[in-house]
Structure formats: structure tokens, C-alpha cells
C-alpha positions in Angstrom: -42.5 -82.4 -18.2 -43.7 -79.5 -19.9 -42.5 -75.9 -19.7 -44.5 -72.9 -18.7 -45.5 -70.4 -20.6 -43.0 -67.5 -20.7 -40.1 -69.1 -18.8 -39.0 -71.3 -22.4 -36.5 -70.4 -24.8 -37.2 -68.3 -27.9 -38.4 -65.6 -25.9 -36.1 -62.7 -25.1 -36.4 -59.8 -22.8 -35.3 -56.3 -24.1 -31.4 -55.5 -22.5 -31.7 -52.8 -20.0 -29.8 -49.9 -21.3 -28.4 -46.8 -19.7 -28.3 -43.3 -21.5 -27.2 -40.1 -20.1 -28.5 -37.0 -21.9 -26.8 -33.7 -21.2 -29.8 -31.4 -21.8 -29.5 -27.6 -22.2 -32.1 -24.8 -21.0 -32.5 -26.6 -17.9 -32.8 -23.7 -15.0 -34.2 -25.2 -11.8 -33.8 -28.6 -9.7 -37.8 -28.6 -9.3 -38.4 -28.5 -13.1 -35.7 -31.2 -13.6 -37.7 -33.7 -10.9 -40.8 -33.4 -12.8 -40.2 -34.2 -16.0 -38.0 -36.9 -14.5 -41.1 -38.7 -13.2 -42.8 -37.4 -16.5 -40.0 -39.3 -18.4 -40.8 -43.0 -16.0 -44.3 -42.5 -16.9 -43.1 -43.7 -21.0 -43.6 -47.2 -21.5 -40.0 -49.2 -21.0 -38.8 -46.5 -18.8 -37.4 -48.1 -15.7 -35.5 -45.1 -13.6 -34.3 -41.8 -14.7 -32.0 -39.9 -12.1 -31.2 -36.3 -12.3 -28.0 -34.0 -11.7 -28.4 -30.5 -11.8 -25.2 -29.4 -11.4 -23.9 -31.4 -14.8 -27.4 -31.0 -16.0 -27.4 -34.5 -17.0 -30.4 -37.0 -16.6 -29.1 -40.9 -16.7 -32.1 -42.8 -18.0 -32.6 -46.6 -17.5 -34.9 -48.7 -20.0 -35.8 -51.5 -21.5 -36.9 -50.9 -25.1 -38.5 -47.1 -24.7 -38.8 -45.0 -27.6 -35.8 -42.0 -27.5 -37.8 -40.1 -30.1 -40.8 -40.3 -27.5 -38.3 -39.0 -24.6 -36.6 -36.4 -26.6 -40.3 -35.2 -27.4 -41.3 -34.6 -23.7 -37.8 -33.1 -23.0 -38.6 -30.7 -25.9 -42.0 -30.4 -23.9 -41.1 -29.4 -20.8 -38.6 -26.6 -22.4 -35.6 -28.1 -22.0 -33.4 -29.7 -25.0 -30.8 -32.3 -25.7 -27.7 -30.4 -26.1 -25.5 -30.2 -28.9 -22.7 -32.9 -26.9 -26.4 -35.2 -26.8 -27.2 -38.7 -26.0 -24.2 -41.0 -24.5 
């Protein structure tokens, strides 16, 4: 019996991680949803949910580049605050 490709052993899927990122400079709900479904759009990006009121984003992902997410925060105007990534 042989295996098929890509269901065998040495291969391992990136662990889905979860950050929340407190960001600062963030003034509206509407501004928070679109770079939300900006952020999705990076490769490994899996969901990103938004609260306005603790102006927090929790991000899910498998292997995306923070440096590339911080970027389009920085992007859209808003910034990681000082309290930063969890």
C-alpha cells in the first residue's frame, strides 16, 4: 500500500496562532473593518476580528509575516500601541 502524497509523515502544517494587537490611533468602526479584511487578504491570514471599544484586533494565522501586518496597520494610520502584540 502506498501513501498519498501530502497525507505522509515528514510534512508539517504551520500551528494556527492567535495574536491580539491593541492598536492606537484607531477612530472609527468603518476604518477598523477595512483594514480588517485588508489584513485577511496577507498570505497565512485566516480571520481577524475587530473590537472597537478595547480597540483590539484578534488575528488568526498560520505562518503570516507580523512585520507584513504591522506594515499595513502603519498603512492605514493606525499603530501598535506601546502595550503591543499579545
Amino acid at each position: 500500500m502506498s501513501s498519498m502524497p501530502g497525507t505522509g509523515g515528514g510534512e508539517k502544517k504551520p500551528l494556527r496562532e492567535r495574536r491580539i494587537l491593541k492598536l492606537r490611533d484607531w477612530t472609527c468602526y468603518s476604518c477598523g473593518l477595512n483594514l480588517a479584511d485588508r489584513l485577511k487578504k496577507i498570505k497565512g491570514v485566516e480571520d481577524v476580528s475587530v473590537n472597537f471599544f478595547t480597540k483590539q484586533f484578534l488575528i488568526e494565522h498560520e505562518g503570516a509575516d507580523m512585520s507584513e501586518i504591522e506594515e499595513e496597520i502603519n498603512r492605514s494610520g493606525m499603530h501598535i500601541s506601546a502595550e503591543g502584540m499579545k
